[in-house]
N, C-alpha and C positions, 0 to 999 in steps of 0.2 A: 088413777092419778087424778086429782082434784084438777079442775082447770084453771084457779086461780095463782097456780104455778106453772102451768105450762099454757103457753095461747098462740094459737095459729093463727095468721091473721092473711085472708085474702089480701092482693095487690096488684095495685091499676098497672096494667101494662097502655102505652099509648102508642101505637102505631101511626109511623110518617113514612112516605115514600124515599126519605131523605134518612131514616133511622129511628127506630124506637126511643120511646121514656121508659123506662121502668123505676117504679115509684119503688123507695124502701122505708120511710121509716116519717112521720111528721113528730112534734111535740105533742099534738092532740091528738095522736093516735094512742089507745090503749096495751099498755106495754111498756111504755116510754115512763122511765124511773129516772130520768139526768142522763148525760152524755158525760164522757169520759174521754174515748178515745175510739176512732172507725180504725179498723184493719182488716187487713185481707186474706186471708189464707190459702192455701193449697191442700189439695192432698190426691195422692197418686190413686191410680185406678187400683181398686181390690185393697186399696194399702186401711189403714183402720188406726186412727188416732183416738187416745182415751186412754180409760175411763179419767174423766176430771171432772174436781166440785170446786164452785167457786164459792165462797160463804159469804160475800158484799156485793158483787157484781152478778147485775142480770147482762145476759146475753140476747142480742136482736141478732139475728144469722138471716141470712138473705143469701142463696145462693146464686151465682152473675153469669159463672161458666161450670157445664158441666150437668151431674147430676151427684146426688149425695145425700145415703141414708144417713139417719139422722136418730139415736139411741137413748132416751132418757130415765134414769134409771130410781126406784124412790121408794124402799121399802118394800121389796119384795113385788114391785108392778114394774113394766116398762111400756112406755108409749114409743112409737115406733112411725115415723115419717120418709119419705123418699120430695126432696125438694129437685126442682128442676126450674126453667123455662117456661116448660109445660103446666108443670105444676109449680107454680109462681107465688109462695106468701110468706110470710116472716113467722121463722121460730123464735117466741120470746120465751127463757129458761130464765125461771128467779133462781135466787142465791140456794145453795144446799140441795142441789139436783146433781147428780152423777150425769154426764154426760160423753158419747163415743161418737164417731164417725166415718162413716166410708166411702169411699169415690167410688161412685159405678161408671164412670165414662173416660175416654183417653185424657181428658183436661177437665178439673174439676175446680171449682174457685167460691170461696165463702166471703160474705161480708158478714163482719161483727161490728155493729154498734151499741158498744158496749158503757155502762152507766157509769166508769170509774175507770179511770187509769188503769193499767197494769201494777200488780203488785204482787211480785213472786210470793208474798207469805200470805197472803189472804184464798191462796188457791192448794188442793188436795189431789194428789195426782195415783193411782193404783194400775196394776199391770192388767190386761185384758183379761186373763181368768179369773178376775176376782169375783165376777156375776156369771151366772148362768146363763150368759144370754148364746143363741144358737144365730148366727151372722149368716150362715148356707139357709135358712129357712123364708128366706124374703124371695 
């Protein structure tokens, strides 16, 4: 998978006795196509949301609670991520990437800031068997 399509991007965490910063996302950070709209997602522990392609919108995901592999899928390659706390950085997916995900921990919680609006017809959605991919191998 070329990386001009998919970019991990380290993220400052700042520790205070009073509560963390956790940084997600600037304008002049690398990645950043426009803003559209922030949201938050869920997803249940072992539960596995996907496969979707969005063909306009990039996705910035930042996971806030929890932990959450992370499946991109793009002719016959997959890159394969586990985001966490721990492991602290922003997945950026441009347009026409197949993307899945799954919660590995009891509360699991994503941030999308995403480059456009929501638009039910600009998105492509397939049932989990459509890829080969093996979810027990991680």
């Amino acid at each position: 998978m070329t990386s001009d399509k998919i970019i991990l991007t380290p993220l400052k965490k700042i520790h205070n006795s009073k509560g963390g910063i956790f940084h997600a996302m600037k304008k002049s950070d690398k990645g950043f196509s426009g803003f559209g709209e922030a949201y938050f997602s869920t997803v249940n522990n072992n539960e596995i949301k996907g496969w979707k392609k969005h063909t306009k919108m990039t996705l910035n995901l930042v996971v806030v609670t929890g932990e959450i592999e992370f499946v991109v899928y793009d002719v016959d390659s997959f890159f394969n991520v586990k985001l966490s706390k721990n492991n602290y950085q922003r997945l950026t997916v441009k347009p026409n990437l197949w993307l899945a995900f799954r919660g590995l921990d009891n509360e699991n919680m994503l941030l999308n800031l995403a480059s456009i609006e929501h638009d039910p017809n600009e998105s492509e959605s397939m049932s989990l068997d459509s890829f080969n991919y093996n979810w027990n191998k991680a």
